[in-house]
C-alpha positions as CSV (number, residue, x, y, z in Angstrom):
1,X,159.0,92.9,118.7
2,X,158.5,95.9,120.8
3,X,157.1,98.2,117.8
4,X,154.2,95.2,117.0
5,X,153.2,95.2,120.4
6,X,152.7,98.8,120.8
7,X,151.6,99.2,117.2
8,X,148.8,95.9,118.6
9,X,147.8,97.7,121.3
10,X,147.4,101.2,119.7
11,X,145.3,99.3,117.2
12,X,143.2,97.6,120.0
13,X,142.2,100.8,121.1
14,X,141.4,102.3,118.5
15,X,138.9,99.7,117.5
16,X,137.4,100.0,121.4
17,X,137.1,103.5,121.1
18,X,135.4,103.3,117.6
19,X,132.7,100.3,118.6
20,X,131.7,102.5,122.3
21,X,131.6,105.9,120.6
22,X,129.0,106.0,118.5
23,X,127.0,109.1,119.1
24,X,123.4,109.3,121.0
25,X,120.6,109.6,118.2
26,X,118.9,112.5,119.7
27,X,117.9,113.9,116.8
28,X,116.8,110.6,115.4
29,X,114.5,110.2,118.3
30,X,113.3,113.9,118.2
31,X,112.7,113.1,114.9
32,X,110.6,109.6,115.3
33,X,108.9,111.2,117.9
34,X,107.5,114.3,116.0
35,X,106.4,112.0,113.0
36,X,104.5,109.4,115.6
37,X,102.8,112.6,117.1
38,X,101.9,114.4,113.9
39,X,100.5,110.8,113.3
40,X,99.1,110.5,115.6
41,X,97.1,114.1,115.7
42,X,95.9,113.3,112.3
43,X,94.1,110.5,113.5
44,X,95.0,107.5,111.9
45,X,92.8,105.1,113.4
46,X,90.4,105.4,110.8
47,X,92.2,104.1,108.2
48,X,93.7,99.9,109.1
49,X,96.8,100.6,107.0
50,X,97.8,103.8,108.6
51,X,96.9,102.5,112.0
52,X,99.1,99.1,111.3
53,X,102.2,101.8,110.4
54,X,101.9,103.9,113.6
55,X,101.6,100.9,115.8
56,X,105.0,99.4,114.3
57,X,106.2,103.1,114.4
58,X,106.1,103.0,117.8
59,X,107.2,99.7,118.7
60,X,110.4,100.3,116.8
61,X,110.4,103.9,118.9
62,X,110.1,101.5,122.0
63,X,112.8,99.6,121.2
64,X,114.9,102.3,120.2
65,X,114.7,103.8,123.6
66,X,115.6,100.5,125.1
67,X,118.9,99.9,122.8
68,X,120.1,103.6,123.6
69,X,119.9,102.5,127.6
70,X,122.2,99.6,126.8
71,X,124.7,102.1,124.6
72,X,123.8,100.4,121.6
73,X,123.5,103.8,119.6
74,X,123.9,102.7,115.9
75,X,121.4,100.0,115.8
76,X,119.2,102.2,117.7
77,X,119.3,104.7,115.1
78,X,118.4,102.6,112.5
79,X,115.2,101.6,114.9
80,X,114.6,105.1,114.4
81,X,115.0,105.9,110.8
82,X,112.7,102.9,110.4
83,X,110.1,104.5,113.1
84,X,109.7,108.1,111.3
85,X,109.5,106.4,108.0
86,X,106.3,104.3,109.5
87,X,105.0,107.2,111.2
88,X,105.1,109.4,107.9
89,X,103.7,106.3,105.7
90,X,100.8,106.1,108.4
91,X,100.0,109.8,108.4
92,X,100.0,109.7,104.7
93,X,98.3,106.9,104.2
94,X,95.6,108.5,106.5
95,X,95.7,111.6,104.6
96,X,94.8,109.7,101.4
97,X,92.1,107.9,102.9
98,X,90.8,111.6,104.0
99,X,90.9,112.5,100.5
100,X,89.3,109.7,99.0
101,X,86.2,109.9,101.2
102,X,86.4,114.0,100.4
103,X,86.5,112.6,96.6
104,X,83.6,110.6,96.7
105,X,81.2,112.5,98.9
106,X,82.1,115.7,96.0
107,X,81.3,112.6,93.3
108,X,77.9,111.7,95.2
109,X,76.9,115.5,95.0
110,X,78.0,116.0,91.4
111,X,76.2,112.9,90.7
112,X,73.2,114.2,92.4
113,X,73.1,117.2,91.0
114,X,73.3,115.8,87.6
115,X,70.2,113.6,88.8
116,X,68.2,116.9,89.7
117,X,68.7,118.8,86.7
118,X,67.7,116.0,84.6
């Protein structure tokens, strides 16, 4: 009786210790941070898609901070796998839309050209 009490309470602790110990995502949010800023740098206002992305990139960011104040570690990291994965969709996203206008102004002039030496 003895044995299944201590081999209860042993077990106990062992599943405490694993729910509170989940590590801090620091590199997870150094990470969700750098994508929102190189997002961000890019400038991807100018495109609605990319500009939807980075805004959900940083809500999730937002929340992610909020869940690591109230120890909740693993869900926060997930928050911020989810956040650099926006933040890189919206940069390129933007980056695509930078290279389609680049792709069309060079077709305009190409078609221009062929228009002048007609």
């Amino acid at each position: 009786m003895q044995t299944r009490l201590v081999g209860a309470v042993g077990l106990l602790l062992v599943a405490l210790w694993g729910c509170g110990s989940y590590p801090v995502p620091v590199d997870g949010l150094a990470a969700a941070q750098g994508s929102i800023r190189a997002a961000q740098e890019v400038g991807t206002t100018s495109d609605p898609r990319a500009a939807l992305h980075l805004k959900l990139a940083q809500e999730q960011l937002d929340e992610a901070k909020k869940l690591m104040a109230d120890k909740e570690n693993k869900r926060a990291e997930a928050l911020l796998l989810r956040a650099s994965a926006d933040a890189e969709l919206a940069l390129a996203l933007s980056r695509e839309a930078t290279m389609r206008a680049k792709a069309k102004a060079v077709q305009e002039e190409l078609a221009a050209a062929k228009k002048g030496a007609q």
